[in-house]
C-alpha positions as CSV (number, residue, x, y, z in Angstrom):
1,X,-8.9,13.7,1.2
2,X,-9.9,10.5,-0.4
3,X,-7.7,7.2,1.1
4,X,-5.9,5.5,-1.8
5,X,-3.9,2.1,-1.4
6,X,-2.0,0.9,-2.8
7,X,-0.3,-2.3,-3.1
8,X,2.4,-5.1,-5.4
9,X,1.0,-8.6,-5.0
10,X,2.0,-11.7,-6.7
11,X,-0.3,-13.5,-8.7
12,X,-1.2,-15.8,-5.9
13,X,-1.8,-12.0,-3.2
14,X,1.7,-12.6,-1.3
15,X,2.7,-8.8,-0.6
16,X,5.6,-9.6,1.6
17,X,9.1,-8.5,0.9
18,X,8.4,-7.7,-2.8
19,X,11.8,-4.9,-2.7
20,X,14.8,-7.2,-1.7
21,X,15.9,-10.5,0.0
22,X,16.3,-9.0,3.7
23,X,13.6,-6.6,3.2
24,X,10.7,-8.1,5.6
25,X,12.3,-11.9,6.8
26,X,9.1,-11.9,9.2
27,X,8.1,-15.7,9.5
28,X,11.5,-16.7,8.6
29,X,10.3,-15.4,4.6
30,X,13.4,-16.2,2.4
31,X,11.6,-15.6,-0.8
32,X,11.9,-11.4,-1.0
33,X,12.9,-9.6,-4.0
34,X,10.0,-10.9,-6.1
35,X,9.6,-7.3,-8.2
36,X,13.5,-7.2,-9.7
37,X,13.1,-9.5,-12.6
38,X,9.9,-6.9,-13.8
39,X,11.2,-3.4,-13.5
40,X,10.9,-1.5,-16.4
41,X,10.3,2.3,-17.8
42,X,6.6,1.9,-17.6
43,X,6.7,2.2,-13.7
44,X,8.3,5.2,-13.1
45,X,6.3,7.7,-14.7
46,X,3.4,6.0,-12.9
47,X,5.0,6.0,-9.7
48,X,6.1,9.8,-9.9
49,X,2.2,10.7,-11.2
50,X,1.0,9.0,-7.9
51,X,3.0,10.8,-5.6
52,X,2.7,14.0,-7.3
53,X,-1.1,13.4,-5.7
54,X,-0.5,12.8,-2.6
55,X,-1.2,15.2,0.6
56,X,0.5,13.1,3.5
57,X,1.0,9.0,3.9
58,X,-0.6,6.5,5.9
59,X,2.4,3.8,6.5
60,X,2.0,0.7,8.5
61,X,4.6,0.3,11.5
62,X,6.5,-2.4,9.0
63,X,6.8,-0.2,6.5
64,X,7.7,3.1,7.7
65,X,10.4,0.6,9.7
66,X,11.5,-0.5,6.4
67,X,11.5,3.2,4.5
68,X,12.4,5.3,7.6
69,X,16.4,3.9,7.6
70,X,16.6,4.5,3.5
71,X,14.6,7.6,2.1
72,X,16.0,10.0,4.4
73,X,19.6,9.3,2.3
74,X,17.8,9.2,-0.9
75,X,16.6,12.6,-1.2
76,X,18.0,13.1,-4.6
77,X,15.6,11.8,-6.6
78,X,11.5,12.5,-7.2
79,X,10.3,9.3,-4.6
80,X,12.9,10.4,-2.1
81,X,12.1,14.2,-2.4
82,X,7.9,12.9,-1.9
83,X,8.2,10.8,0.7
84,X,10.8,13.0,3.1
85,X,8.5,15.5,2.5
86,X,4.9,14.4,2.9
87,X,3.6,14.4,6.4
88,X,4.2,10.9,7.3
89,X,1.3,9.4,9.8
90,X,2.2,5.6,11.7
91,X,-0.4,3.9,13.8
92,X,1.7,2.5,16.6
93,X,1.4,2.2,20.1
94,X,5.3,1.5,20.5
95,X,6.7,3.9,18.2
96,X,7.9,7.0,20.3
97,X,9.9,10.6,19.3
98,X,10.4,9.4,15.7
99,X,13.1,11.6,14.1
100,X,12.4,11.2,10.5
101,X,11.1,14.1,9.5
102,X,7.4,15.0,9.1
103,X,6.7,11.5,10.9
104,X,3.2,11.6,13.4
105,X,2.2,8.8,15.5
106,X,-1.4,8.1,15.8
107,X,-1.4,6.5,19.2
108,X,-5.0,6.7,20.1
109,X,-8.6,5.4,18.4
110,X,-6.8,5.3,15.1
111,X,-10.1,4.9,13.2
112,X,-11.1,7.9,14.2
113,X,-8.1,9.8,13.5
114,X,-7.9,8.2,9.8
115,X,-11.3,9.3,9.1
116,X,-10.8,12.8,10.9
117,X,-7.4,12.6,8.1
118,X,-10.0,12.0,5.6
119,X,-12.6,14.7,6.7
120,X,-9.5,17.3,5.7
121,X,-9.1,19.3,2.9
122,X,-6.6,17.8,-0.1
123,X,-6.3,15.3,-2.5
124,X,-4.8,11.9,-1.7
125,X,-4.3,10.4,1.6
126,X,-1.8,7.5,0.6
127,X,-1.2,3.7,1.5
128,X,1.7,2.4,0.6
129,X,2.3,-1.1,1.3
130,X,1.4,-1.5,4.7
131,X,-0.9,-5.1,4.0
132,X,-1.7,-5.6,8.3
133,X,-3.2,-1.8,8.0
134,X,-4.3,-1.9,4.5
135,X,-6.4,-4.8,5.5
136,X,-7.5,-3.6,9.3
137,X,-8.8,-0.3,6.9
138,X,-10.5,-2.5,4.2
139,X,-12.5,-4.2,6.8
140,X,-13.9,-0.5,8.0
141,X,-14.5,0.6,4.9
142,X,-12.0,3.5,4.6
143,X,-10.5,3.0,1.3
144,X,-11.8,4.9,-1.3
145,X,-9.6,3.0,-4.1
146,X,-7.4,0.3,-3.8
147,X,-4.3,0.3,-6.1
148,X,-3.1,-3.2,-7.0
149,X,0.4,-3.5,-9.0
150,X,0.0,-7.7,-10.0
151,X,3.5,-9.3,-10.7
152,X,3.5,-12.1,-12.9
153,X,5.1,-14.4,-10.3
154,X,3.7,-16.8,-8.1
155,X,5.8,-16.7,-4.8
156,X,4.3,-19.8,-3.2
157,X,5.4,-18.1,0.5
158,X,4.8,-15.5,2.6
159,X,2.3,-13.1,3.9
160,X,-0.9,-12.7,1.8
161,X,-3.2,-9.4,1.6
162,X,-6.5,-11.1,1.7
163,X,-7.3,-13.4,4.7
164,X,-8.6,-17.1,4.2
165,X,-11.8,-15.2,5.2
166,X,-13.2,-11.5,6.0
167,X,-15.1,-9.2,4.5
168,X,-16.5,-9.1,1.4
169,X,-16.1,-6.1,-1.0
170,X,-17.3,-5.6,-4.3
171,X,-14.8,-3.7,-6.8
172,X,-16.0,-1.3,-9.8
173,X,-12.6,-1.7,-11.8
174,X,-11.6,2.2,-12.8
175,X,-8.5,1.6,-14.3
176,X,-6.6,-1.2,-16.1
177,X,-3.0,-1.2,-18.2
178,X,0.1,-3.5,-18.0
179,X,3.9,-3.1,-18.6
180,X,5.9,-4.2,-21.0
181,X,7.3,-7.2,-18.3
182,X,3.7,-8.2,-17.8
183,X,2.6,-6.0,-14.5
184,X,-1.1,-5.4,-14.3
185,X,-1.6,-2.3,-12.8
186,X,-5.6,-2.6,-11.6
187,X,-7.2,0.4,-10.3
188,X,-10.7,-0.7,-8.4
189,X,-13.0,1.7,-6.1
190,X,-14.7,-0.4,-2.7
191,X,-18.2,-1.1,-4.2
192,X,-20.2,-2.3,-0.9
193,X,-20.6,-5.9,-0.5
194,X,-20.3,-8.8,-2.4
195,X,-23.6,-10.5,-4.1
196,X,-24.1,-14.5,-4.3
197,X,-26.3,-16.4,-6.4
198,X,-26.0,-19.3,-8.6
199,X,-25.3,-18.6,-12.0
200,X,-27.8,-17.6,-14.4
201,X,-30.1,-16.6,-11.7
């Protein structure tokens, strides 16, 4: 299965609480609920496409925290029927007996487990949110395309994806469109490291 992420940033990378004001309050964040003023009838058929490819999910702790109390009662509709359904894998070391269905804790060498995932038959091995594990799996090179739904807002707070400094990683850009409200939707596949030189060289 090929690892896809994917991820909404504002313009200046915040990632944080992007659904509603109590969504992730983490650092005392008061600023959630940045997507609202965008949503339009371009993202749904893209959303329902995406899951329509995916084998199981790989969810940070945060995230499947944050899904875990709401999809369950939202089974109604085509995200709800995806998600409840997929196999549903957490990297935790605290998260024990979850009773959402289809949810597996990988406990133990997680890296090793994701690329053992990986080694499996299928299509799409999914990354939803998730920007601690999304980055912890950028730095080991286990993303195979990287997803990233750009809001035209610049949050000024929160947690950002990209650390002051890391890795580097070239992108081959594979995909581009916006939405009518101004969402880029970038699709970009991990193309080794980044190059330096001064310009014109």
């Amino acid at each position: 299965m090929k690892l896809i992420a994917t991820m909404m940033l504002s313009v200046d990378g915040v990632y944080q609480g992007p659904g509603g004001p109590d969504e992730d309050r983490r650092g005392g964040f008061d600023r959630g609920g940045w997507t609202a003023a965008y949503a339009d009838a371009d993202m749904g058929p893209f959303l329902i496409s995406m899951f329509d490819r995916a084998d199981a999910l790989l969810l940070g702790r945060k995230t499947w925290d944050i899904w875990e109390p709401y999809w369950p009662q939202h089974d109604d509709n085509p995200f709800g029927k995806a998600i409840n359904a997929l196999p549903k894998y957490v990297p935790s070391t605290t998260l024990k007996d979850p009773a959402w269905h289809n949810t597996r804790v990988i406990g133990d060498d997680v890296e090793a487990s994701i690329r053992e995932l990986k080694a499996q038959a299928g299509n799409e091995l999914q990354v939803h949110g998730s920007g601690q594990l999304l980055r912890w799996l950028l730095e080991r090179d286990l993303v195979d395309e990287l997803n990233l739904r750009i809001y035209p807002v610049i949050v000024g707070d929160g947690l950002r994806l990209f650390p002051e400094q890391g890795q580097t990683h070239n992108l081959e850009l594979l995909d581009s469109r916006s939405t009518s409200t101004g969402v880029m939707i970038q699709t970009y596949r991990p193309a080794g490291r980044a190059s330096f030189a001064g310009v014109g060289e």
